[in-house]
N, C-alpha and C positions, 0 to 999 in steps of 0.2 A: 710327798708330792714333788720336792725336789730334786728326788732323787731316781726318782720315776719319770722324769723330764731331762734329766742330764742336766742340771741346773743347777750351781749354788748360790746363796747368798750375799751379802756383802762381807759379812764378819767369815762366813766361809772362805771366800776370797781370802783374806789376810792371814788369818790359820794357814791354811792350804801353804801360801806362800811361804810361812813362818819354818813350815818341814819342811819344803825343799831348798831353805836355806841353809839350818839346821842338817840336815842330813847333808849337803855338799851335792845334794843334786840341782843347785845353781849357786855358780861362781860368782861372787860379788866384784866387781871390778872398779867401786868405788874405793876412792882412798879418806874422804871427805863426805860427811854428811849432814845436811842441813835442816832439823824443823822451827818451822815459824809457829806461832801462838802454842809453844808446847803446853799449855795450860789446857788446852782440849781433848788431849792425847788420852786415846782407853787403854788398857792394859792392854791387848793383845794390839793394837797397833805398835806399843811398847817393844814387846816381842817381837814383834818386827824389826823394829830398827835395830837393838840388842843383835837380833842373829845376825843382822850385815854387820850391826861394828865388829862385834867379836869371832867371824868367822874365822876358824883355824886359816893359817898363812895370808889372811883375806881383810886384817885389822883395819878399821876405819877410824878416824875420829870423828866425834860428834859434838857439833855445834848446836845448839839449841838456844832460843829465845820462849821464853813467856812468863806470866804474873801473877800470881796464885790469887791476887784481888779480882781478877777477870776468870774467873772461873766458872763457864755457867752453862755450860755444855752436858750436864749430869745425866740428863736423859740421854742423849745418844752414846754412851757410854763411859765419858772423861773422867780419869778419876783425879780430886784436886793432890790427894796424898802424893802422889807421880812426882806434882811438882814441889809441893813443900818438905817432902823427904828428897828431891834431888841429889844432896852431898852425900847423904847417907846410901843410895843407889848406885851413884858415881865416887865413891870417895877418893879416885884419882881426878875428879875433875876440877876445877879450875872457876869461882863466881864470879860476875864482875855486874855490879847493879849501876843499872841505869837511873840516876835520882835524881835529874832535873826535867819538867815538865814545862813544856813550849806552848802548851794550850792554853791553860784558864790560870788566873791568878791564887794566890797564894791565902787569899783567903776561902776561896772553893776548895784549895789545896785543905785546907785546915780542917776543915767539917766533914769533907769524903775521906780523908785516911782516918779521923776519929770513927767516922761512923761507922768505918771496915774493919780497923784493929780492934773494935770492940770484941771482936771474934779473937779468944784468945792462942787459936790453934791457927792463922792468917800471919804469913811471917812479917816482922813487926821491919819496918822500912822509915828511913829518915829519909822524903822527897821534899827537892826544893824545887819553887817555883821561876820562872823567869821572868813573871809578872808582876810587881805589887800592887797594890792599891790599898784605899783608905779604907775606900765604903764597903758595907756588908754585900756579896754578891747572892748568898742564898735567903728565899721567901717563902714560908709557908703562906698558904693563902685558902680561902673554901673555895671550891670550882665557880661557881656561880661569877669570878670575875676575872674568870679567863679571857670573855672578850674586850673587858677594858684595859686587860692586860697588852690585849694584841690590839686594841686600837690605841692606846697609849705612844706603844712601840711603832706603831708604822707612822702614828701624826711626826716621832721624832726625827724618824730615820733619813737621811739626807742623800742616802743612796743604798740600792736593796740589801734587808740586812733575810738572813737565814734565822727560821725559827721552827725549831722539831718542837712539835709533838707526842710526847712516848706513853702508851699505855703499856698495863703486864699482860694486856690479852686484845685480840680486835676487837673485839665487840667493846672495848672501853674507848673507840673510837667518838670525838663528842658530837651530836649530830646535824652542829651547824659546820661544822669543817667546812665542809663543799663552801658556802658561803662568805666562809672567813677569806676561805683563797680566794674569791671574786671581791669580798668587797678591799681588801687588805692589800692595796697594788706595790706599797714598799717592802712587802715583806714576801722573801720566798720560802712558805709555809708546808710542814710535811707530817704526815703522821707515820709512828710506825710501831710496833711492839719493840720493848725493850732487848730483847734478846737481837730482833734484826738494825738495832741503832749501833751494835757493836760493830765499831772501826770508823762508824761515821762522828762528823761533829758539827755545829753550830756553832751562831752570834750567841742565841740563847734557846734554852730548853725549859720545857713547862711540862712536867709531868700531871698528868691528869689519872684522876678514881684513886689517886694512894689511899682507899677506905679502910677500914676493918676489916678481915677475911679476904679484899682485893688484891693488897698488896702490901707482906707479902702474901700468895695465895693462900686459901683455903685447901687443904688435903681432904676428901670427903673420904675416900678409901684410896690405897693402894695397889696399882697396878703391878701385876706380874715381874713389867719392864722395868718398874720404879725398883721392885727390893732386887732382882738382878743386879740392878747397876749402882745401887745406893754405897756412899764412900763411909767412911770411918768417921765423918764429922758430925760428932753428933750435937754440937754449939745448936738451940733451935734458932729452925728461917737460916741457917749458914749459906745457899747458896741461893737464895732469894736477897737473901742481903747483897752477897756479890750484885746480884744482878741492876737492884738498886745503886747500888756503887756507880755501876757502868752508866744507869742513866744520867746520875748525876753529872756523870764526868766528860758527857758530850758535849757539856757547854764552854765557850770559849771566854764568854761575858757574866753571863747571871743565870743563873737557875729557880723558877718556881713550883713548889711542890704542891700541889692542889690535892683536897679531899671535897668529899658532896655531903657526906653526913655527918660520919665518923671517922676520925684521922685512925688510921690503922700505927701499929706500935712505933713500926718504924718513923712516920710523921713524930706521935708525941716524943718520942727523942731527938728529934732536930728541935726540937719546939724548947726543949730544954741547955742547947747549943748556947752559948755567949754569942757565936757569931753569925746567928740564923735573927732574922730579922719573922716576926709573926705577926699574922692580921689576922686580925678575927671578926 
């Protein structure tokens, strides 16, 4: 149909590009090249950048940033191996880890790199905090008290504080929201799926539905797209976990993890934390 339209794709696009880099039918004229969140990168964008660093007479260096804990891009193609084989892809390259965190304190620090290094194929990172504190900042809780959570917070708040809330999917939207933002006037209140929280952050974060089969999801079958692009990790829930990861770690202050029924596995394992505080 594509093709009979003079038309390609997007993954066509990059290919396409990839040979007339490859072949020298376009000259790269960079010397320097940059990607941000290399943690998303698919293979054939890979090949992309590869043919501009290494074109004959046309050498680039390549500068890259990302974090194999934020990895959660798997459906549109990212493979996480990319980045946790890095050295071994680049073995002229050069590491240099970034391991202090300006966001959330050190006891959040403690419970999201436990819960992520549980993965034992996830490169194992010593991050330090800039933050300390005493008190515990993570809470399991049942849903049911999410709004005395948020009227809690806003009775205290002295001036507007930010409060995400993340589901793994829209429809775990809760469906007094609307309301909460009207009756809630110190709090500037949001919802969003996990995946679209990446890069944002909060005062605090209340994940909401973490049930049984919600989160991390349920697989009912396998789409075509899914084993296309499925990576080598075969740790189960590995990039559902990431993605929990990332919710957790949008909070600047305190994190609550809420279930309705049944706490799904990833819940009973914070529940089993030293430094997760649980209500029941």
């Amino acid at each position: 149909m594509l093709k009979d339209n003079d038309q390609i794709d997007f993954t066509s696009m990059i290919t396409n590009a990839t040979k007339r880099v490859s072949s020298r039918k376009f000259s790269s004229p960079w010397k320097f090249i940059m990607v941000d969140e290399y943690q998303d990168i698919s293979p054939d964008r890979l090949a992309l950048v590869q043919s501009l660093c290494e074109q004959k007479g046309n050498t680039a260096s390549l500068f890259a940033v990302g974090d194999d804990w934020q990895s959660i891009y798997q459906f549109t193609g990212s493979d996480v191996d990319l980045t946790t084989e890095f050295g071994q892809r680049f073995p002229d390259s050069s590491i240099h880890l970034l391991d202090t965190t300006y966001r959330f304190s050190d006891k959040l620090l403690e419970v999201s790199s436990d819960f992520i290094q549980t993965n034992p194929t996830q490169l194992t990172k010593e991050i330090k905090s800039h933050k300390s504190v005493k008190q515990k900042v993570v809470v399991v809780e049942h849903g049911n008290r999410v709004e005395k959570i948020l009227d809690d917070l806003n009775s205290k708040a002295k001036v507007t504080k930010s409060v995400l809330l993340l589901g793994r999917n829209h429809y775990h939207k809760p469906e007094l929201f609307d309301d909460w933002r009207k009756r809630f006037s110190n709090l500037s209140l949001d919802y969003m799926t996990c995946h679209a929280s990446k890069g944002k952050e909060a005062d605090f974060v209340i994940i909401v539905n973490a049930d049984e089969g919600q989160f991390p999801a349920k697989r009912k079958f396998v789409h075509l797209n899914d084993a296309l692009t499925s990576g080598t990790d075969t740790y189960p829930h590995a990039e559902e976990r990431r993605l929990f990861y990332v919710a957790m770690t949008r909070a600047k202050v305190k994190v609550w993890v809420t279930y309705q029924s049944s706490p799904s596995p990833f819940v009973l394992e914070l529940m089993e934390h030293e430094q997760v505080i649980v209500k029941k």
